[in-house]
N, C-alpha and C positions, 0 to 999 in steps of 0.2 A: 121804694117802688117795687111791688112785684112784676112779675110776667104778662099779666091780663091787664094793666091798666097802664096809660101815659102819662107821662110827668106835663107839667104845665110848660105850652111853649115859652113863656115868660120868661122862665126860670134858667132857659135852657139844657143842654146835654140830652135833645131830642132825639137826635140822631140813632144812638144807640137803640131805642128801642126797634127801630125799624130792624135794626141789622141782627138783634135779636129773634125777629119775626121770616127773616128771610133765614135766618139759620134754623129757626125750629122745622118750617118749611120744607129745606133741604132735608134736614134730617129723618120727617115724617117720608119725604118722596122716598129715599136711600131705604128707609125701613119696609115698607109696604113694597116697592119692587124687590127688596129681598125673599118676603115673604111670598109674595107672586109667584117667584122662581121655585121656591124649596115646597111650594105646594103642588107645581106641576111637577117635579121630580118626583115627591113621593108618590100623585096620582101614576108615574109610569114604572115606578117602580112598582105597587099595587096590580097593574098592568099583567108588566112581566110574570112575575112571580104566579097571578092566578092563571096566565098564561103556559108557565111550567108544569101550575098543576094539573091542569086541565090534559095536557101533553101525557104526564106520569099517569092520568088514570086514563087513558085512551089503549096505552101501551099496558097495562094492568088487565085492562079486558080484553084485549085481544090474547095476552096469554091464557087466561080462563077459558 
C-alpha cells in the first residue's frame, strides 16, 4: 500500500492509514505556519532595512 490509496477493509489494519493522514495533515499545518512566519519576518526585515536606507540618504542630502 502506498500513501494515496486504502487497503481493503476486509483485510483489515485500516487503521493505520488514517493516522498516516492525520500526521501528514499535521505535518503540512506545522510547515506552512512556519513558512507564514519566516515570510512576514523577512517582509520586516525588507521593511527595516529599506527604512535605514531611506534614513542614510535623507541624512546624505541634507549634508550636501
Amino acid at each position: 500500500m502506498d500513501i494515496f490509496t486504502f487497503p481493503d477493509k476486509a483485510a483489515g489494519g485500516f487503521g493505520y492509514a488514517y493516522i498516516m493522514m492525520a500526521f501528514l495533515f499535521i505535518v503540512a499545518k506545522v510547515t506552512l505556519s512556519k513558512l507564514k512566519k519566516a515570510d512576514k519576518k523577512a517582509k520586516e526585515e525588507v521593511a527595516r532595512i529599506e527604512l535605514k536606507m531611506k534614513q542614510e540618504n535623507n541624512v546624505e542630502h541634507k549634508l550636501n
